[in-house]
PQR file of N, CA, C, O and H, with PARSE charges and radii, in Angstrom:
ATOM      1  N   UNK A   1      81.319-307.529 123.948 -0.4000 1.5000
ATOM      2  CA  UNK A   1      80.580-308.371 122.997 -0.0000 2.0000
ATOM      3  C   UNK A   1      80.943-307.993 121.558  0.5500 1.7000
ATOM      4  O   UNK A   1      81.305-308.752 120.659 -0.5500 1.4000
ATOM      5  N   UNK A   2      80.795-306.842 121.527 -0.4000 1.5000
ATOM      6  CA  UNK A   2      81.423-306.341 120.030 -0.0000 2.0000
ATOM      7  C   UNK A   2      82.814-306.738 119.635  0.5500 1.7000
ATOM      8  O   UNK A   2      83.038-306.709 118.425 -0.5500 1.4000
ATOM      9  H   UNK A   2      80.500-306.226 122.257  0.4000 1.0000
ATOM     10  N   UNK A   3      83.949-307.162 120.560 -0.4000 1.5000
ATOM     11  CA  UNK A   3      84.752-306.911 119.715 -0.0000 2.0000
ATOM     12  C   UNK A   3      84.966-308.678 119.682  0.5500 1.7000
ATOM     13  O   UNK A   3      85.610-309.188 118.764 -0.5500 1.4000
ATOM     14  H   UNK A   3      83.767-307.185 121.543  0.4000 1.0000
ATOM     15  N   UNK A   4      84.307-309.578 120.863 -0.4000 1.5000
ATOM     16  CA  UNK A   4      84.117-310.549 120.187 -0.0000 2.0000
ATOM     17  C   UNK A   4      83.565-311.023 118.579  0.5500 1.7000
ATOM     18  O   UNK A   4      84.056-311.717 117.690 -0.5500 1.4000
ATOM     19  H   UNK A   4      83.784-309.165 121.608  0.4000 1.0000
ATOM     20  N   UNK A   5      82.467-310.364 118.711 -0.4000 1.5000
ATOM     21  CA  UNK A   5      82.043-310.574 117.434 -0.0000 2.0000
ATOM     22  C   UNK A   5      82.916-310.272 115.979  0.5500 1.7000
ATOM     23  O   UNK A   5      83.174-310.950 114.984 -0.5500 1.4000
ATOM     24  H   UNK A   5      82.067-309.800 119.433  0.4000 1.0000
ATOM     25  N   UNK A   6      83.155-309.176 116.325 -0.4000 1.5000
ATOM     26  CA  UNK A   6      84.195-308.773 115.231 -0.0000 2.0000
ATOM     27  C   UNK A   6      85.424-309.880 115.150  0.5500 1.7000
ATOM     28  O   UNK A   6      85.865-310.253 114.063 -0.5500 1.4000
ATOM     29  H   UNK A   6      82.945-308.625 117.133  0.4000 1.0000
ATOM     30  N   UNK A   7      85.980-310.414 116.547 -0.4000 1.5000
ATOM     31  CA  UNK A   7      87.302-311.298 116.164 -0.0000 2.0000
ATOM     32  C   UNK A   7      86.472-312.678 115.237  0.5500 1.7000
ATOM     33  O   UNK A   7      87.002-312.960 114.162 -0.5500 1.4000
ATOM     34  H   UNK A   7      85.622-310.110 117.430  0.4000 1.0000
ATOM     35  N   UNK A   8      85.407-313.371 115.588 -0.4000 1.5000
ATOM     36  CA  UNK A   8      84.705-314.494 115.125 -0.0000 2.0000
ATOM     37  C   UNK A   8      84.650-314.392 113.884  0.5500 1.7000
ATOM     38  O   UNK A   8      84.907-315.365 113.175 -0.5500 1.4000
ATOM     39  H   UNK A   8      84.976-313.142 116.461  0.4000 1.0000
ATOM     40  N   UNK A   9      84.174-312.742 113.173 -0.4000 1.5000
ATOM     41  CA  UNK A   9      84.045-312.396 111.859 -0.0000 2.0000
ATOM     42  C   UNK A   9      85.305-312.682 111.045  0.5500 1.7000
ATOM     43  O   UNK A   9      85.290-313.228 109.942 -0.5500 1.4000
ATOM     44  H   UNK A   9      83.966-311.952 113.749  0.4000 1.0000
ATOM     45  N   UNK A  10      86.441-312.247 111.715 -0.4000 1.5000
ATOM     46  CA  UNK A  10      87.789-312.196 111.502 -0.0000 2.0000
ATOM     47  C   UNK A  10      88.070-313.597 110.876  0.5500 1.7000
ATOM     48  O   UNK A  10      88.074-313.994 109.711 -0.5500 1.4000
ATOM     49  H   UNK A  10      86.453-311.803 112.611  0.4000 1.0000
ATOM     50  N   UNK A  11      88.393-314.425 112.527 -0.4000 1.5000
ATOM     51  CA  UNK A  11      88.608-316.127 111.964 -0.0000 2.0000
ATOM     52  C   UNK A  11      87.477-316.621 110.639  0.5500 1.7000
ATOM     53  O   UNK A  11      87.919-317.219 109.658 -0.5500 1.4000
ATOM     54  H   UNK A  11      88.390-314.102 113.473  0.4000 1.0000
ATOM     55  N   UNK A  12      86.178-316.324 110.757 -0.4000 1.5000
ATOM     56  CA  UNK A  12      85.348-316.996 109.189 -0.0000 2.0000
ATOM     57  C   UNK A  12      86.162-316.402 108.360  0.5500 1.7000
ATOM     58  O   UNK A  12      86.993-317.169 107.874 -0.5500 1.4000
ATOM     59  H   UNK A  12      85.818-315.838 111.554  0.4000 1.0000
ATOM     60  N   UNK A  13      86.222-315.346 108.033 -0.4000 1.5000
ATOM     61  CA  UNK A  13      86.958-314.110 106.700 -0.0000 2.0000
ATOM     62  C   UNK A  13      88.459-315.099 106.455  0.5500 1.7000
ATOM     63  O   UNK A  13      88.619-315.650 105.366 -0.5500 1.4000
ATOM     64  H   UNK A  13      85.547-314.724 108.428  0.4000 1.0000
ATOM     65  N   UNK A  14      89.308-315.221 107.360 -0.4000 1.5000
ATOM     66  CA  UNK A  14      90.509-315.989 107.558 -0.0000 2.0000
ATOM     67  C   UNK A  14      89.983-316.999 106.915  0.5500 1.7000
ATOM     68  O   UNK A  14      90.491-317.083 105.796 -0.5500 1.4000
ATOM     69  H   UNK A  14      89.179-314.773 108.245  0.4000 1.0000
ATOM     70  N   UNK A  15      88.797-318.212 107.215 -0.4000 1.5000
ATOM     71  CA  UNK A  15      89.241-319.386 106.835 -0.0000 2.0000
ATOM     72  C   UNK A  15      88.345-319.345 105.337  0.5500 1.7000
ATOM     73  O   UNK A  15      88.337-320.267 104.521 -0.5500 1.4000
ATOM     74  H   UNK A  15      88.385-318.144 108.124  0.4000 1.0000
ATOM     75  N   UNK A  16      87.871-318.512 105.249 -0.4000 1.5000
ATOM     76  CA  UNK A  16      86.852-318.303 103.847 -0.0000 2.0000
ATOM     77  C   UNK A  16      88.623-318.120 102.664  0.5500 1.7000
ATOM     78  O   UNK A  16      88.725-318.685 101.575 -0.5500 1.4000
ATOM     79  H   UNK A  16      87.878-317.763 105.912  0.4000 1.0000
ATOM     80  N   UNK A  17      89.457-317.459 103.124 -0.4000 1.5000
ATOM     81  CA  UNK A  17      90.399-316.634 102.286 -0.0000 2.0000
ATOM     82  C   UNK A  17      91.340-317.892 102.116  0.5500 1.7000
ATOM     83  O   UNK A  17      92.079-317.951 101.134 -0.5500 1.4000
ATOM     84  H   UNK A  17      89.374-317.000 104.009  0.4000 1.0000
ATOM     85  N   UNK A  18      91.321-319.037 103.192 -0.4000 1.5000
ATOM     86  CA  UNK A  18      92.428-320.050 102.868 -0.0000 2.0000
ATOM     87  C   UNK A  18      91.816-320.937 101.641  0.5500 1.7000
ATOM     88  O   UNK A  18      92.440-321.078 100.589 -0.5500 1.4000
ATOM     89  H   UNK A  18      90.721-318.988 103.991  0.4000 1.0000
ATOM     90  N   UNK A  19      90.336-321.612 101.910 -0.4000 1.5000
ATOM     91  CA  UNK A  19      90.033-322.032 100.997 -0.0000 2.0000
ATOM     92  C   UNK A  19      90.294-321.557  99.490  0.5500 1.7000
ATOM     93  O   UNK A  19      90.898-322.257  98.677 -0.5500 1.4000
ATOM     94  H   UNK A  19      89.828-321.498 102.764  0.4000 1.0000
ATOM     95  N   UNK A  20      89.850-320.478  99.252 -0.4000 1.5000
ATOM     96  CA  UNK A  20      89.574-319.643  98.148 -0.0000 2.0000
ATOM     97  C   UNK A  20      91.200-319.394  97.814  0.5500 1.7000
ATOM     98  O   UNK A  20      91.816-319.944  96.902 -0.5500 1.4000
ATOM     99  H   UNK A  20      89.359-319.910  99.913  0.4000 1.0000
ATOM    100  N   UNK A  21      91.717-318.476  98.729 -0.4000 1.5000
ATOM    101  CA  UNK A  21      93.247-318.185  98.348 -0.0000 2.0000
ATOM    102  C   UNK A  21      94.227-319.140  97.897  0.5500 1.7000
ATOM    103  O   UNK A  21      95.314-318.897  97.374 -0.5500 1.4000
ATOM    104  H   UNK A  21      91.216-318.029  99.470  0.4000 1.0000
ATOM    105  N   UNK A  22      93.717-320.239  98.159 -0.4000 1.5000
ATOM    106  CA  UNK A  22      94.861-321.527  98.313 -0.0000 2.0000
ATOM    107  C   UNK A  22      94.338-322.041  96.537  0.5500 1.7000
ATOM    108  O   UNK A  22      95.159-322.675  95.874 -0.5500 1.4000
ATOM    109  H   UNK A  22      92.833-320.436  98.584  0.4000 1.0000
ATOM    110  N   UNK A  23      93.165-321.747  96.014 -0.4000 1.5000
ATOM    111  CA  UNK A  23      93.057-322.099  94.909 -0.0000 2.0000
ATOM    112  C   UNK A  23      93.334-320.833  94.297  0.5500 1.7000
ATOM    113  O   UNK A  23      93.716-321.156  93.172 -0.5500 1.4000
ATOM    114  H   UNK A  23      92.498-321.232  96.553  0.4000 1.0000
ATOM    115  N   UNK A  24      93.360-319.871  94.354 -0.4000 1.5000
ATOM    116  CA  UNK A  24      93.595-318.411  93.417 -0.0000 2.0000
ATOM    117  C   UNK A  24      95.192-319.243  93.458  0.5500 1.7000
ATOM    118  O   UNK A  24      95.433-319.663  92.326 -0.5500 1.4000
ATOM    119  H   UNK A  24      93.050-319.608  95.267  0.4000 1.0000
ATOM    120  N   UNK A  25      96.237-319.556  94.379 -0.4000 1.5000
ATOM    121  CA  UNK A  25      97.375-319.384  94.139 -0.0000 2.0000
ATOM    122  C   UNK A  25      97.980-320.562  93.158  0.5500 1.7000
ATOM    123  O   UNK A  25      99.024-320.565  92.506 -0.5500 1.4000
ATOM    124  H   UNK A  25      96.042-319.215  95.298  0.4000 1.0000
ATOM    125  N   UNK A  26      96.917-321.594  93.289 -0.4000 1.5000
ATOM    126  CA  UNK A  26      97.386-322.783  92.118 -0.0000 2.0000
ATOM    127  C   UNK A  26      97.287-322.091  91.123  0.5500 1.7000
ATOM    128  O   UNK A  26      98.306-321.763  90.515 -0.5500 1.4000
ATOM    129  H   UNK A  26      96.068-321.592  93.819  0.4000 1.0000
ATOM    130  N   UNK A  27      96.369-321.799  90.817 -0.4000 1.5000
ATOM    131  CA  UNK A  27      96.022-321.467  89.495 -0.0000 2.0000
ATOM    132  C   UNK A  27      96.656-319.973  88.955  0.5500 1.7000
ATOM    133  O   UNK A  27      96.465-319.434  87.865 -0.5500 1.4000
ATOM    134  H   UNK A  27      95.541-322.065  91.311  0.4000 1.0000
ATOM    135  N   UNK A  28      97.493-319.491  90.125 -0.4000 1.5000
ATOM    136  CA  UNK A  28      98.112-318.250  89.431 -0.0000 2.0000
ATOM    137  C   UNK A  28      99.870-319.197  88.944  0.5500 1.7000
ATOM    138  O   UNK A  28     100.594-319.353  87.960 -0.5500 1.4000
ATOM    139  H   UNK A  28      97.649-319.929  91.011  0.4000 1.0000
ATOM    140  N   UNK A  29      99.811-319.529  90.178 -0.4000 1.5000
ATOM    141  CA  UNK A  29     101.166-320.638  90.203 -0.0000 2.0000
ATOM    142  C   UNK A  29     101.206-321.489  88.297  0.5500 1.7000
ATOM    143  O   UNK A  29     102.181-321.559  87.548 -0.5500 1.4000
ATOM    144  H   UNK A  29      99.222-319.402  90.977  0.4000 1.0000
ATOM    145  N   UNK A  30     100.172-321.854  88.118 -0.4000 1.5000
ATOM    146  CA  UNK A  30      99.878-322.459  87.263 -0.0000 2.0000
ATOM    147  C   UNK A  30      99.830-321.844  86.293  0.5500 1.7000
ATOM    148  O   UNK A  30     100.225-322.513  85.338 -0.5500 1.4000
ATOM    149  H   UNK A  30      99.380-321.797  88.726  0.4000 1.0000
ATOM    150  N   UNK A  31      99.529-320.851  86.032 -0.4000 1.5000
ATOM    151  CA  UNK A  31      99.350-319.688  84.518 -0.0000 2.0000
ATOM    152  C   UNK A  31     100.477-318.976  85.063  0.5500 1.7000
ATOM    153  O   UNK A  31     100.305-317.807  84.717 -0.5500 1.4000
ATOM    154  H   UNK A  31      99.208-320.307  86.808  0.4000 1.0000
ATOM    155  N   UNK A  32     101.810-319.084  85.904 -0.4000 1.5000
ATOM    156  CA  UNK A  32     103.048-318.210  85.389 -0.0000 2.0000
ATOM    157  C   UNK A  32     103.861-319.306  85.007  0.5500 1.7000
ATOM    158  O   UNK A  32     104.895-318.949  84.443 -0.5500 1.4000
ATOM    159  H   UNK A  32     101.950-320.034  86.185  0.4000 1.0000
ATOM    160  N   UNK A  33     103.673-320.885  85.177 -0.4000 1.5000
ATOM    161  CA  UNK A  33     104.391-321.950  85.016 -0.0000 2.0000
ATOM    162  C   UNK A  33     104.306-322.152  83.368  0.5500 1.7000
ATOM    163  O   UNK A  33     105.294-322.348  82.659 -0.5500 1.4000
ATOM    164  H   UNK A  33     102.833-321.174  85.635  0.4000 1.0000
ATOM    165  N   UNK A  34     102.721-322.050  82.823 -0.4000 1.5000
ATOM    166  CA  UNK A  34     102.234-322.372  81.539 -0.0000 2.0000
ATOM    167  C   UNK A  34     103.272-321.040  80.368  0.5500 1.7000
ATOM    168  O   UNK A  34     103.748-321.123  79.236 -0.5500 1.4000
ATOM    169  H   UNK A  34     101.919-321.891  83.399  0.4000 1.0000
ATOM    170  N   UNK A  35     103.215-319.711  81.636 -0.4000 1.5000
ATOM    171  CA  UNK A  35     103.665-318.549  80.801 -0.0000 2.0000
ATOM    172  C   UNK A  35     104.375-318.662  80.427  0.5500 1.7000
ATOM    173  O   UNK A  35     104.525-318.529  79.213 -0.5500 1.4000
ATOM    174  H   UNK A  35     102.828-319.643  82.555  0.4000 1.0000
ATOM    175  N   UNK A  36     105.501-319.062  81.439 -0.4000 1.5000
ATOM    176  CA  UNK A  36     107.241-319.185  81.135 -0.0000 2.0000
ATOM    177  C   UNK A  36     107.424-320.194  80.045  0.5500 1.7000
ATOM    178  O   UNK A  36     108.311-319.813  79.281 -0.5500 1.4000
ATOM    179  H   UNK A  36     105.379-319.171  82.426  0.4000 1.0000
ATOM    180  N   UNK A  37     106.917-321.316  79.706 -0.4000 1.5000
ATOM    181  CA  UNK A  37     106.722-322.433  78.829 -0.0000 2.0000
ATOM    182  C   UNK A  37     106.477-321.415  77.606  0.5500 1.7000
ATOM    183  O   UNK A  37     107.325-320.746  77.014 -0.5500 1.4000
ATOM    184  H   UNK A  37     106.196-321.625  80.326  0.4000 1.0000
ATOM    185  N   UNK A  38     105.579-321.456  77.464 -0.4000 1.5000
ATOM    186  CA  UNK A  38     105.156-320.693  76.228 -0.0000 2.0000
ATOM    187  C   UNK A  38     106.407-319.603  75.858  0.5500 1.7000
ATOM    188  O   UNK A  38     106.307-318.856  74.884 -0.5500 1.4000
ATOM    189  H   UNK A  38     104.890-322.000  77.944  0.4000 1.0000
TER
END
């Protein structure tokens, strides 16, 4: 049971990090695009 639980924790953590990560990377993508410009 435990290590179910722990994998379930895993996949939320995973899909919490795509949402979130997928916008950290525009916006890093985006401020080294603006950098190089400048």
């Amino acid at each position: 049971m435990q290590k179910r639980r722990d994998e379930k924790r895993t996949l939320s953590w995973k899909r919490l990090f795509q949402s979130m990560g997928f916008r950290i990377a525009l916006i890093m993508v985006a401020a080294i695009i603006s950098a190089r410009r400048g």
